[in-house]
Each structure stands twice: as C-alpha cells, then as structure tokens.
C-alpha positions in Angstrom: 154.9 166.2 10.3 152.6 166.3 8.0 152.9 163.6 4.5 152.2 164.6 1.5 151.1 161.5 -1.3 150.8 161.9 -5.0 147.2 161.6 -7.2 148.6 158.4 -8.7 149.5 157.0 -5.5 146.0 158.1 -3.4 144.0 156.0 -6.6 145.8 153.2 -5.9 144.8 153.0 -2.5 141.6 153.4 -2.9 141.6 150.8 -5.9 142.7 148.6 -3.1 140.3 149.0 -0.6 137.5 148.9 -2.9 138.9 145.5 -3.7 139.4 144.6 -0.4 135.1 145.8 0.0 134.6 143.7 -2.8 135.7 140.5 -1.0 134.2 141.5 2.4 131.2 141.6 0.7 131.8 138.2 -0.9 132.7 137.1 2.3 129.6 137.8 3.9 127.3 136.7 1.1 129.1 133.5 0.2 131.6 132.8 3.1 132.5 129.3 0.9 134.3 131.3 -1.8 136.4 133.4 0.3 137.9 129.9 1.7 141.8 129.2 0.6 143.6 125.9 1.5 146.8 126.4 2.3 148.1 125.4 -1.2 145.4 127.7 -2.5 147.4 130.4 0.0 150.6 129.3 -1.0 149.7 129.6 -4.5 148.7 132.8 -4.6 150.7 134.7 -2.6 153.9 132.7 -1.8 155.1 130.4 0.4 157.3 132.0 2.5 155.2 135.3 2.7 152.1 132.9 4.3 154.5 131.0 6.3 156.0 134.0 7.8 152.5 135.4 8.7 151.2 132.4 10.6 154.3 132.2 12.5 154.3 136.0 13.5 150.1 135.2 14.6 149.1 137.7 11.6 147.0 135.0 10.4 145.6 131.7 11.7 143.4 128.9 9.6 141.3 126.6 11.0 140.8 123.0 9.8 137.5 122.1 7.5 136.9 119.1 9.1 137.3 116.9 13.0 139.6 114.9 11.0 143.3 115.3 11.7 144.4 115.5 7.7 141.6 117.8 7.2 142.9 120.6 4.9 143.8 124.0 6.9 141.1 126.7 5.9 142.6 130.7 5.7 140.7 133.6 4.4 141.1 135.3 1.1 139.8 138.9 2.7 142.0 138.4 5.3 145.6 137.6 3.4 144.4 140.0 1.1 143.9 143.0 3.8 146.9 141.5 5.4 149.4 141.9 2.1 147.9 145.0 1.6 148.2 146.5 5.0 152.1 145.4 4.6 152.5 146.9 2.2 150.7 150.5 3.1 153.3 150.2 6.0 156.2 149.6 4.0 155.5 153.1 2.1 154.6 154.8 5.2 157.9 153.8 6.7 159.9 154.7 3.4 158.4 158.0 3.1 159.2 158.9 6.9 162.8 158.3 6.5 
C-alpha cells in the first residue's frame, strides 16, 4: 500500500536529517562536543524520555572516567537520531491506521 506524504511534511524530514548530518559530522571532527552528561541529556530532552530509552537498550552511555562517580557520557547524534527516528515511527504508524 502505497503512502502518500505532503511537500510540507517531506521538508521537514529532510531538515531533520540534514541536522542529524550536521552533528555526525561534528561528531567525527570534534567527538568532545557531541558528549552529553546525563543532566546535559536530561536537560535537553526530558527525563523520562532518556530514562525510558536506556532501560528499553535504545541507548547506553559510558562513564568518562575509571572512577566509580565519574559522570555517565551519552551521545548528542545519537539521542538526537533516536528522538527523531521515534518520532518518524510514530507518523508512520498514524498514517497506516
């Protein structure tokens, strides 16, 4: 069946994944500033929303340091992709039903 998506809808997408190219890029050039804490995480795209992704094994940090209270590292290209790619599916289920 085939889906049929509006002009408005098809720039936004691809407004997305240039952004998400944007901070690939950034990733790879400067892997320091595409490092979050998890307050930096929690901060920017909710609590609950980055909780819930670690605990499904969407996402997993690593820690910065040997030591045990070193702060958990996640990356910004990643959540970002992730959010996205939730919400791509989202629409894609909405528009099947």
């Amino acid at each position: 069946m085939a889906h049929l998506i509006d002009l408005f809808t098809l720039k936004q997408e691809m407004m997305e994944m240039a952004q998400l190219a944007v901070l690939a890029i950034t990733k790879e050039s400067t892997p320091i500033s595409d490092e979050l804490t998890t307050r930096q995480a929690y901060e920017k795209f909710g609590r609950r929303w980055v909780d819930r992704q670690i605990k499904q094994g969407n996402i997993k940090g690593h820690r910065k340091g040997p030591a045990v209270n070193s702060p958990v590292i996640y990356s910004r290209f990643e959540l970002m992709a992730l959010k996205q790619a939730e919400e791509r599916l989202l629409t894609i289920n909405l528009k099947t039903r």
